[in-house]
N, C-alpha and C positions, 0 to 999 in steps of 0.2 A: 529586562529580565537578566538579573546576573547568571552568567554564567558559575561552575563550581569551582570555588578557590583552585589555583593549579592549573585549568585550565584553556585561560586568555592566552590566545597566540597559538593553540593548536590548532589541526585542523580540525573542521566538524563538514557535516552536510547540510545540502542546504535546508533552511528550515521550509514547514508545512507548514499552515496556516490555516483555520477555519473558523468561519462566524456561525452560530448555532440556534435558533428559532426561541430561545430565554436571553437573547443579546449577551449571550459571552461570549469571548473570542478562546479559541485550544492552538496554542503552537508547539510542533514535534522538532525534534532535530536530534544529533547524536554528537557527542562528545567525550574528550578523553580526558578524564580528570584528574589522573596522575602520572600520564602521559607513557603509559604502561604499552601503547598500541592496540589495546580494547577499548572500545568504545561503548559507551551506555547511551542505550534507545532512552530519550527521553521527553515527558510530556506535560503541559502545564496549561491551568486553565485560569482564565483571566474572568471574572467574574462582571455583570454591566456596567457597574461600579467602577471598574477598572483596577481591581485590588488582586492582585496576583495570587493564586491557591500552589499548593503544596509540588514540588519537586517530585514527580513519579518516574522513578526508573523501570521500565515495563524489561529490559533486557539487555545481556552484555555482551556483544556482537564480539567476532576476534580480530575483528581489521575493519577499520573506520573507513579505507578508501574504495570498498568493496559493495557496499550496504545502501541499501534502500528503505526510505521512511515514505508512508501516506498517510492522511486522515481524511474523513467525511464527514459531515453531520447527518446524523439522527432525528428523530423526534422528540421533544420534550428535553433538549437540552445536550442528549446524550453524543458521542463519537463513535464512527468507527474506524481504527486502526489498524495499520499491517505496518512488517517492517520482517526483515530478511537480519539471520544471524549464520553464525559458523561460517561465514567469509559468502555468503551468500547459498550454503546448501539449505538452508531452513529457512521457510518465509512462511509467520503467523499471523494472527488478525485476533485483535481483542474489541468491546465494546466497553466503553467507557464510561460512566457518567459523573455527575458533579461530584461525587462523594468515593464512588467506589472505582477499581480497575477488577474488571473480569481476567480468569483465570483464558490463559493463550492458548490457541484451536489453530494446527498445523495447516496451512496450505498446501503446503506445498513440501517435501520433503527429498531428497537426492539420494537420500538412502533406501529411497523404495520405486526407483524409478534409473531409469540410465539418460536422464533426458540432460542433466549434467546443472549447475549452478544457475542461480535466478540472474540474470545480465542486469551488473550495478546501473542504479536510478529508473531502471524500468517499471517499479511496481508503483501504483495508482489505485485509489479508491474513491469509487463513484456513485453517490448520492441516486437514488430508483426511486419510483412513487412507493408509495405503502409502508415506507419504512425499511424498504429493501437497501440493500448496496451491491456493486458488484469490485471484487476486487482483481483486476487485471496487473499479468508481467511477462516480459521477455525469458524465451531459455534457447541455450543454443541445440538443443533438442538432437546430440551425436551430430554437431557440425551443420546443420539445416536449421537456421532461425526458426522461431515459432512462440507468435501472440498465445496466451493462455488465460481465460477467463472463467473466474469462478461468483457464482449467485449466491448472498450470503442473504436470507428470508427477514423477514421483520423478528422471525422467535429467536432467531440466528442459527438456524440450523443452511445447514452448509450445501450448495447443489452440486451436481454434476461437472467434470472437466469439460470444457470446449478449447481444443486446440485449434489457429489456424500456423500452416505454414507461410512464411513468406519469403522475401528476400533479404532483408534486414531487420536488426534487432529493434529502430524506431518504429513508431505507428502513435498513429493518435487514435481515442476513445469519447464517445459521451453516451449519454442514457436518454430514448428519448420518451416520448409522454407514456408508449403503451409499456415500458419497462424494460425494453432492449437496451440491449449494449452493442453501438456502432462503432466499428472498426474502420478506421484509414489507416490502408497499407500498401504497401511501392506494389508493384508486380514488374518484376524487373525486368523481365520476358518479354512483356508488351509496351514496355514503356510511357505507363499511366498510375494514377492514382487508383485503386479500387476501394469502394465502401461496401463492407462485411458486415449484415447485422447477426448477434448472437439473439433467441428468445430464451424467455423463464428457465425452460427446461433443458438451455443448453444445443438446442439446435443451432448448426451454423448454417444461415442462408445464403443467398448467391449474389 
């Protein structure tokens, strides 16, 4: 996949990748293509065939070294996406499919919260039964780290915040059969691993 005239030799982030239940493959990443120090979110869908589809630029972030890209698969073909703009104070999530790009649905916003910037390469998007996903990310929440998980539905209406605190901005995630979202995060207090499940509704467990 060529990159856009102009910008070979810049930086970008690392690419996502996803294989999707009609055998195409979607890869995201961001790049600067007139080397301007904006970066466009962007995303491309490889058809089973292997014949490359159209160049979609979902957003034009303002600094390429700051931003965060995810994708997941869908049902029937389709993605879902997030990815973080304005140097990380906005992070949205769009649904995808072979043809079209949906209109972008705020996550997460800095301007309506004091919890401060999405922490670069922390956002993640995790495949659920039913056609669910959940989209997780790091914020340093006024100086105290803090996982943040949101339930995007099969219709894609959007669930409740689940904050946990912890000790640092890593953590790992997966989903498991009943539709949680499991949390691995330091406890730096006690010096162990802890596992945090989230459910549907956003309850954080112990």
């Amino acid at each position: 996949l060529r990159l856009t005239s102009e910008s070979d030799g810049s930086p970008t982030l690392t690419p996502a990748v996803e294989t999707t239940d009609d055998g195409a493959t979607w890869v995201m990443w961001t790049e600067d293509p007139d080397h301007s120090g904006q970066s466009d979110v962007v995303v491309r869908r490889i058809d089973p065939d292997g014949v490359p589809g159209e160049r979609r630029v979902l957003s034009t972030t303002t600094n390429q070294f700051t931003g965060s890209v995810a994708l997941a698969p869908l049902p029937g073909g389709d993605v879902r996406v997030a990815y973080t703009s304005s140097m990380g104070a906005v992070l949205e999530e769009r649904r995808l499919t072979p043809a079209t790009t949906g209109e972008p649905t705020a996550l997460y916003d800095k301007s309506t919260t004091d919890k401060g910037n999405v922490s670069a390469g922390s956002v993640r998007v995790l495949a659920a039964p039913g056609g669910a996903s959940w989209v997780t990310l790091g914020l340093p929440n006024s100086g105290t780290p803090a996982v943040v998980a949101r339930r995007i539905a099969s219709d894609d209406s959007v669930g409740a915040v689940a904050t946990l605190s912890q000790s640092a901005y890593e953590y790992g995630a997966a989903v498991d059969p009943s539709g949680r979202v499991i949390f691995a995060v330091a406890s730096g207090g006690q010096g162990r691993m802890v596992l945090v499940p989230v459910d549907a509704a956003a309850t954080v467990g112990t």
